[in-house]
Structure formats: C-alpha cells, structure tokens
C-alpha positions in Angstrom: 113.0 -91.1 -181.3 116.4 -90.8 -181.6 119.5 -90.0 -179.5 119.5 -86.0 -180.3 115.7 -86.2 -179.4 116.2 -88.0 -176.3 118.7 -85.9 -175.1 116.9 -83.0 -175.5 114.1 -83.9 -174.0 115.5 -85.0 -171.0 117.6 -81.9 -170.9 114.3 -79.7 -171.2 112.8 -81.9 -168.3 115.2 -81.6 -166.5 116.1 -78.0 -166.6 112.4 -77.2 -166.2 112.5 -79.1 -162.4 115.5 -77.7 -161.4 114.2 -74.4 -162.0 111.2 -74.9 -160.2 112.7 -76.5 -157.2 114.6 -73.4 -157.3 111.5 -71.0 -157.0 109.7 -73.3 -154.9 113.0 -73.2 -152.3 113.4 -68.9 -152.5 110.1 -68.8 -151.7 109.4 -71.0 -148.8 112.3 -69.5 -147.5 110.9 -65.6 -148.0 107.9 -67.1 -146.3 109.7 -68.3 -143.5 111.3 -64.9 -142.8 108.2 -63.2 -143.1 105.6 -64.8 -141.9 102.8 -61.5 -142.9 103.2 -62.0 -146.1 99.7 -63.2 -147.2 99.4 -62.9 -150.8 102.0 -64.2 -153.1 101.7 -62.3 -156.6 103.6 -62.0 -160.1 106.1 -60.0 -161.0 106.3 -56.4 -159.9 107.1 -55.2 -163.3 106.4 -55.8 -166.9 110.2 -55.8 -168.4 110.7 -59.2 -166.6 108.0 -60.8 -168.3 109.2 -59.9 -171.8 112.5 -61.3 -170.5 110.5 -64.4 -169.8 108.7 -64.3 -173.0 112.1 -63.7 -175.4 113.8 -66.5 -173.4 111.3 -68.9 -174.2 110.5 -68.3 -177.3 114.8 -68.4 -178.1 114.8 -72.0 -176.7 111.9 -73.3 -178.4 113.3 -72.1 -181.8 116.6 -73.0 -180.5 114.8 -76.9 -179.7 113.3 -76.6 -182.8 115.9 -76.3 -184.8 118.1 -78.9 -183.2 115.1 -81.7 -183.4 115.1 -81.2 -187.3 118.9 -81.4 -187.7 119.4 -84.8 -189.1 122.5 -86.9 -187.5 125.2 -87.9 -190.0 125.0 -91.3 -190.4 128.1 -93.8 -190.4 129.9 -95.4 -192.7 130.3 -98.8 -192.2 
C-alpha cells in the first residue's frame, strides 16, 4: 500500500467512528431525556435513506477513483 492508500484508509476509518460516536452520543442523550422511549427504530421517512444511499455510493466512487490515481513519481 502506498501513501494515497494509507491515507485514505485511515481517513474512511476514521470518519466512520467519529460519525458513530456521534449517533451513539444523540442518542443516549434522547434516552436520557425521555426515559418512555422503548423502541428505538429507523428513520421516519424514506427520502433520508436515499440521502444515505447517494452519499455512499458518491464516496465509494469518489475512494475509488482516488485509489487508482497513480502518484507521480520523482525525478531523481
């Protein structure tokens, strides 16, 4: 692996924990404030899953397309 790949990967890594600390923190908080919640479901409407779905499938093109970029290599 090299640099770009590296990078990248820890980049993906992590962005992916930072996001789910983030949902893990809103919703022990919501569950502290409300304490008769008893089911925790998904989202209450479709359009935010495409949202999901089209941002997901941008970055792994995006990722894609960055791992198969080639670094210029120096001249010595």
């Amino acid at each position: 692996m090299n640099k770009v790949e590296v990078g990248l990967a820890i980049a993906v890594v992590g962005i992916l924990l930072y996001v789910g600390g983030l949902i893990y923190y809103e919703m022990v908080i919501e569950l502290e404030n409300n304490p008769d919640i008893k089911d925790i479901g998904g989202p209450p409407a479709i359009t935010d899953l495409r949202l999901v779905v089209v941002t997901v499938v941008v970055a792994v093109v995006m990722c894609g397309i960055l791992l198969r970029i080639k670094p210029k290599e120096e001249k010595e």
